[in-house]
Structures are given as structure tokens and as C-alpha cells.
N, C-alpha and C positions, 0 to 999 in steps of 0.2 A: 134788369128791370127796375132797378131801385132808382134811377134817375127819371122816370114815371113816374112818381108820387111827390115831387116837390112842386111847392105851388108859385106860382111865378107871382111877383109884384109888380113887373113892369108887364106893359102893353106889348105880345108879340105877336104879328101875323107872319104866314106863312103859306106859300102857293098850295093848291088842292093838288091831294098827291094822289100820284098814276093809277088811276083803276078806281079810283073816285070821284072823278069829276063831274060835277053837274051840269049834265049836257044841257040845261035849260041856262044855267048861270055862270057857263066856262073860266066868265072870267073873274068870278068872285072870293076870296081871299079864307079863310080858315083864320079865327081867332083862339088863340093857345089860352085854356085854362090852366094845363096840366105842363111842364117840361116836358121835353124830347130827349133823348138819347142824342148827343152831338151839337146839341143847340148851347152855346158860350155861357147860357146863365143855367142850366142845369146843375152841374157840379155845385154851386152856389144855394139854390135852391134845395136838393136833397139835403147837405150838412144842416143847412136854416131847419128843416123840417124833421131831422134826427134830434140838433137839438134842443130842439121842443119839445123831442117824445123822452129823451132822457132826463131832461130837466125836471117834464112834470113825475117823473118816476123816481125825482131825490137826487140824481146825478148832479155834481160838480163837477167842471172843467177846469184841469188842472190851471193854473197861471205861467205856469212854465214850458207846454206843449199844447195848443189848442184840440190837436185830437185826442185827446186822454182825458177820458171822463172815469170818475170814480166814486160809488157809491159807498160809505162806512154804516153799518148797521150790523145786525148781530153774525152777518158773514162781509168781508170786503166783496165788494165786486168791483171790478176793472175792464175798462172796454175802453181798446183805442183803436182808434177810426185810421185809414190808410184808402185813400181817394174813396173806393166804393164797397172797400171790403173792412170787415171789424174782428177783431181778436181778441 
């Protein structure tokens, strides 16, 4: 579900899917606020909008490994990204 909450910057429609169609506007289109699951700029969009939420929480991104963010304060913390899962 995490590829749900990234917020798309470009413009993408998408046909009305099965079992929601509007039988008065069949043939009218679905504009994406939110990413999809499977849609080409999702994966893109979640990372953008993780790192947003790390960044404003102190996290640095390494220079040397783009998913590796790291927080130094009175405990280290380390979180590095791996397509949609974190460790």
C-alpha cells in the first residue's frame, strides 16, 4: 500500500475501472491525484514523498548510496530504503 500515498506531479488519466463505471458518463476518464500500484511513476513518487517525511524529521541522505538515510543525535538511527521495504 505504500505506493498509494505518493503524490504524482505530472498529469495522469486512467480508464474507469470495472465495477465503477458511470453508466450516465461511460466514457469519461478518472484523473489520478494519488499514484497506483503498477503505474511507471509510482515507485518515483513514494521515494519523493519518503523523502520529504525523513528529511523533515533531521534525516541525511547518504552521498554514497541514495537509500540510506541517517539520522546522528543523541542515538544514531539508520534507515535504508530497498524499493518499498525499509530496514
Amino acid at each position: 500500500t505504500a505506493f498509494f500515498h505518493g503524490d504524482l506531479k505530472e498529469v495522469v488519466y486512467m480508464q474507469q475501472p470495472p465495477g465503477f463505471i458511470d453508466h450516465l458518463f461511460p466514457d469519461h476518464v478518472c484523473k489520478l491525484r494519488k499514484s497506483l500500484y503498477g503505474l511507471k511513476q509510482a515507485p518515483r513518487a513514494w521515494f519523493d514523498k519518503l523523502f520529504q517525511v525523513l528529511h523533515a524529521l533531521g534525516f541525511t541522505q547518504s552521498s554514497s548510496d541514495a537509500s540510506l538515510f541517517v539520522l546522528n543525535g543523541p542515538q544514531l538511527v539508520i534507515v535504508l530504503v530497498y524499493v518499498d521495504d525499509m530496514l
